[in-house]
N, C-alpha and C positions, 0 to 999 in steps of 0.2 A: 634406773631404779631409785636412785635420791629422792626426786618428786614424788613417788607412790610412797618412799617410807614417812617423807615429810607430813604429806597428807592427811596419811593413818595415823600420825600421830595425833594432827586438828581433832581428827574426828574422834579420837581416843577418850581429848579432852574437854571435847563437845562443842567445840567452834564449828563453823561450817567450813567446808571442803568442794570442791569440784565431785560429780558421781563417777567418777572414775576413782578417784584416788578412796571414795567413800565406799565404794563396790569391791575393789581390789583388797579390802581390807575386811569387810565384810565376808566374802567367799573366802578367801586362801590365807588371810592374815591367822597366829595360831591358834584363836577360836573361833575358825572362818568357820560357815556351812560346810564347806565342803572339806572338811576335817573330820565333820563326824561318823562315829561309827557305823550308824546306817546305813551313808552312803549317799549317790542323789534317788537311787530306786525308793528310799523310802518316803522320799516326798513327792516323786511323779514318775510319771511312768511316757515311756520314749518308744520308738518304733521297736528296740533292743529286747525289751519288756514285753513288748505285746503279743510277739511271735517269734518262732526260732525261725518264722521263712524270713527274717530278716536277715539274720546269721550267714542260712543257707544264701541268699542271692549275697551278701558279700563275697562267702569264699567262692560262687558263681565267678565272681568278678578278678576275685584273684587268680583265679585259673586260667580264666581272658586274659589278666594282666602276663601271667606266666609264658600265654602259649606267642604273646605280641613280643616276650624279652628273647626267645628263643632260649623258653627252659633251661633257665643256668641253675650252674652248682646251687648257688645261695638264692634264696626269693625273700626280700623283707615283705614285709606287713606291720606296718605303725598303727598303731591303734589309740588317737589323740584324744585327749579327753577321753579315758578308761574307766571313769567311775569306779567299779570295785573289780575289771575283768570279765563283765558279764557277756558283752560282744567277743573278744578275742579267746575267751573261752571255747565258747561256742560253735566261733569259725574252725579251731585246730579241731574240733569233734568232727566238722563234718566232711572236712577237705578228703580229697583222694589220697589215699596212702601214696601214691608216687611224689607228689604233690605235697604232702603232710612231712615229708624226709626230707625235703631241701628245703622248708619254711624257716625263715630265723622270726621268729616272732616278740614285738617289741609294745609293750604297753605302756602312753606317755599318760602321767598323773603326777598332780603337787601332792597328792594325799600317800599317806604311808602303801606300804605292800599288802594286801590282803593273804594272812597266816595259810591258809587252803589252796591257792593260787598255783596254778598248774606251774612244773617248775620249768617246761620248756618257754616260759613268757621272760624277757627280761623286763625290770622294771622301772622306769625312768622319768627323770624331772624334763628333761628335754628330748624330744627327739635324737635319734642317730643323724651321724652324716654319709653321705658319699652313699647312698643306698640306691638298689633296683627293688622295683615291687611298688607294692601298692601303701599309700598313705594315706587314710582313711580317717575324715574327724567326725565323727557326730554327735551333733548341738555340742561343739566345744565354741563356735566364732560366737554365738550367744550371749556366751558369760567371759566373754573377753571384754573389761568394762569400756563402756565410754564414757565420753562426755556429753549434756543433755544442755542444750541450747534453747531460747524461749524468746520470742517478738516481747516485748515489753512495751509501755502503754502508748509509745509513742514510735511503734514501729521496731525498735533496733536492737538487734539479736543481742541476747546477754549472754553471759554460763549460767546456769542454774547450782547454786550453792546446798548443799545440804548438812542435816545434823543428824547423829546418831540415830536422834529418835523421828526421822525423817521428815520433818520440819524445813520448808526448802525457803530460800528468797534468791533475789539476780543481785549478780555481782555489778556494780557500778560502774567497774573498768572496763574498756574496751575491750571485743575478743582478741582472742589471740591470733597472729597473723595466718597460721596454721591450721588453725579451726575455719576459720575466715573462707581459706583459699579452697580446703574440701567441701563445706558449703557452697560454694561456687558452682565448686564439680558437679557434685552429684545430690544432693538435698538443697536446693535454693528455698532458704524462708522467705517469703512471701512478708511484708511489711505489714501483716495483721496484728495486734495484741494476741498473745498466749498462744499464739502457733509454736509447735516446739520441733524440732530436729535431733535425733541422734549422732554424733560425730563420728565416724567408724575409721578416724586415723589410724589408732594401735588395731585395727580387726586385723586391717588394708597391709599393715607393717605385720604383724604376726605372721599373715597367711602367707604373703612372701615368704619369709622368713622359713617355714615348714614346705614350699617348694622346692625353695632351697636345696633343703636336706637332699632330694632325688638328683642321683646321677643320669638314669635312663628310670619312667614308669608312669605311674598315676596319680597325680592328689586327686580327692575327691572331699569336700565341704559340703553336709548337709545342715539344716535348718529352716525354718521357719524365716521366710525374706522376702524384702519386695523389691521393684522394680524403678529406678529413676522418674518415670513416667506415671510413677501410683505410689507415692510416697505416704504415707500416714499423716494426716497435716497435726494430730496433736502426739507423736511418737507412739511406742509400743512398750518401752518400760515398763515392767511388771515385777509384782515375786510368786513366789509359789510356796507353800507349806504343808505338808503332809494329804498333797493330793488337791489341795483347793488355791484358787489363785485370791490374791491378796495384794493388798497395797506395798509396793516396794517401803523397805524399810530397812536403812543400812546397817544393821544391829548384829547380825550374826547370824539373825533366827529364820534366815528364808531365804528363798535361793532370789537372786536378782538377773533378770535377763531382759533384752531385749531384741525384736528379730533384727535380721542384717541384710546390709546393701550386698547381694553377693553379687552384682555387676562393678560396685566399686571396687570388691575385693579381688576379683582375677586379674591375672599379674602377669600372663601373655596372650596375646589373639589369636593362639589354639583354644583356650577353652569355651567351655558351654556350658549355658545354663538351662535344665533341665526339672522337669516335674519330680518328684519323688511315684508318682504315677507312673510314669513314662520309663525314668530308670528300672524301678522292677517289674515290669512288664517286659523288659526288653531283657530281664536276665532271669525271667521265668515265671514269675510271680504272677499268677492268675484268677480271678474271682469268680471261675464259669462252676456253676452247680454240678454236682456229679449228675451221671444219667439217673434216672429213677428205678430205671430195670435193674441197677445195682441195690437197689434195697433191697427187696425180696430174691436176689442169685448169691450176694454177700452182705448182710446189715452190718456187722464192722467196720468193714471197710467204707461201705456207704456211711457209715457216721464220721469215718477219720475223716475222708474227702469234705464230706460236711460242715466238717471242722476246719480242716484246711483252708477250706473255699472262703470260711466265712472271717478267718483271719487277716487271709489275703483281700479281701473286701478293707477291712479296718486300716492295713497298711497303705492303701492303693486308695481311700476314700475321699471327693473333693467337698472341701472345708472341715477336712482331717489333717490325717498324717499323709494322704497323696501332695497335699498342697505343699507339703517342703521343699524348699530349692534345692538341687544337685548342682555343686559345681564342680566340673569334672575337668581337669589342666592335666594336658600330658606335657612330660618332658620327655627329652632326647627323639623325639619323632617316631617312636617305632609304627610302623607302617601299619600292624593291625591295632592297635587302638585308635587310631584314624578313622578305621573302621566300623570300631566299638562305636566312635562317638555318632557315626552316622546310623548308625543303629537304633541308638538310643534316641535320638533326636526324631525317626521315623514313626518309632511307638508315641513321642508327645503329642504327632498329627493325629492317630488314630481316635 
């Protein structure tokens, strides 16, 4: 933590900074975005937002998770990156009452408690430890900042420096050995001018770290990600402000994100990476039009399904929100999510 508060302090005082240290102050420092009242719903809107059949196929999922631990006393569910509780709201609405009575349910946020907040949620800076169940992040590895690398004119990767008022230049020193080595891995820059790389060390180090936490169950990591093999040759850095995307700018006034390597981030060779398509398809979510003879036998109904249909369309849609990465890591092996993951993997063919 030294280095991030060192940082925020450059950028405070308007020197340049690493976009890490410039992000991490930007989002959560105490007049980060993500402090304020609104929340992030007010500036965009996430699969969470779009449809309650998102809600519905998680606690879908928790119930998989449940029926894979062999139904114990206690079932967690972490809920990472909570924004204001709109997801783990949602889920305890729809769950099974069997199901709903052994749930301990855990909402992780740097942002205060929302006053209204159902009170069976606890509320927390970090995740729990030692837990079963399901740990659930979405678009949290996003805004987990990194660092933003750049080919400079003569081929060789620099940091990208930045100021308040986003104003960027390359650092003149050598990278760092660290940055270096994950490059290597998994983004190699290519000796172009102005190619650039996102560094997803702390993503890589986080998302461990939230495996962690599970004694026996499921992480699952959604987002917006690509592929070692289809890397973005000028990155993905962006912001976003009340609905519109916009030029990142580390100020306070916008959310900063970029998508993630979620092959570099899985952290054992059980998991998989999967479509946002694929996953809800495989725990119910479907985009087939109601029959038409239901208009004229029920028109309610035919317009709910309607509705339904055409939600599940937007969630499941490619070059949407189907195109988000699922990365799905069991621990302690339980035998039916073995089976979940083959499941799920079966709907990404179809």
């Amino acid at each position: 933590m030294k280095n991030v508060r060192e940082g925020s302090q450059n950028v405070r005082e308007g020197a340049k900074s690493g976009w890490r240290a410039a992000t991490e102050e930007a989002l959560y420092g105490p007049n980060g975005f993500y402090r304020r009242p609104e929340g992030p719903a007010g500036h965009f809107r996430t699969s969470v937002h779009a449809s309650a059949l998102f809600a519905g196929a998680v606690a879908e999922l928790l119930c998989r998770v449940d029926a894979a631990l062999g139904e114990p006393p206690e079932l967690a569910f972490v809920d990472m990156a909570a924004g204001r509780g709109e997801l783990i709201s949602r889920v305890l609405q729809v769950l099974p009452e069997k199901v709903a009575a052994r749930v301990r349910a855990y909402a992780v946020e740097k942002a205060g408690r929302p006053a209204d907040l159902d009170q069976r949620i606890e509320w927390l800076s970090e995740p729990p430890a030692r837990i079963r169940g399901l740990l659930f992040a979405n678009e949290w590895l996003d805004n987990v900042p990194v660092e933003v690398v750049e080919a400079d004119a003569n081929g060789t990767a620099r940091l990208v420096l930045v100021r308040e008022d986003g104003q960027e230049s390359l650092d003149a020193a050598p990278l760092d050995a660290k940055l270096r080595r994950w490059l290597d891995a998994w983004w190699p820059l290519p000796a172009e001018p102005g190619l650039r790389a996102e560094v997803g060390v702390d993503r890589d180090a986080a998302w461990a770290a939230a495996v962690r936490t599970l004694e026996r169950g499921l992480a699952v990591a959604v987002d917006y990600s690509h592929a070692r093999e289809a890397r973005p040759p000028f990155g993905t850095l962006t912001g976003f402000r009340e609905g519109r995307e916009i030029a990142p700018v580390p100020d306070g006034s916008c959310d900063i994100t970029a998508h993630v390597a979620l092959d570099a981030c899985a952290a054992t060779s059980e998991a998989r990476i999967v479509s946002q398509r694929a996953a809800l398809r495989a725990l119910g979510v479907t985009a087939g039009r109601p029959p038409l003879a239901l208009a004229s036998q029920d028109p309610a109904a035919y317009v709910r399904a309607l509705t339904r249909a055409g939600e599940a369309a937007e969630l499941t849609a490619r070059g949407g929100l189907g195109d988000f990465g699922w990365l799905m890591e069991p621990v302690g092996s339980p035998a039916g999510l073995a089976d979940l993951l083959v499941d799920v993997a079966d709907h990404e063919e179809q």
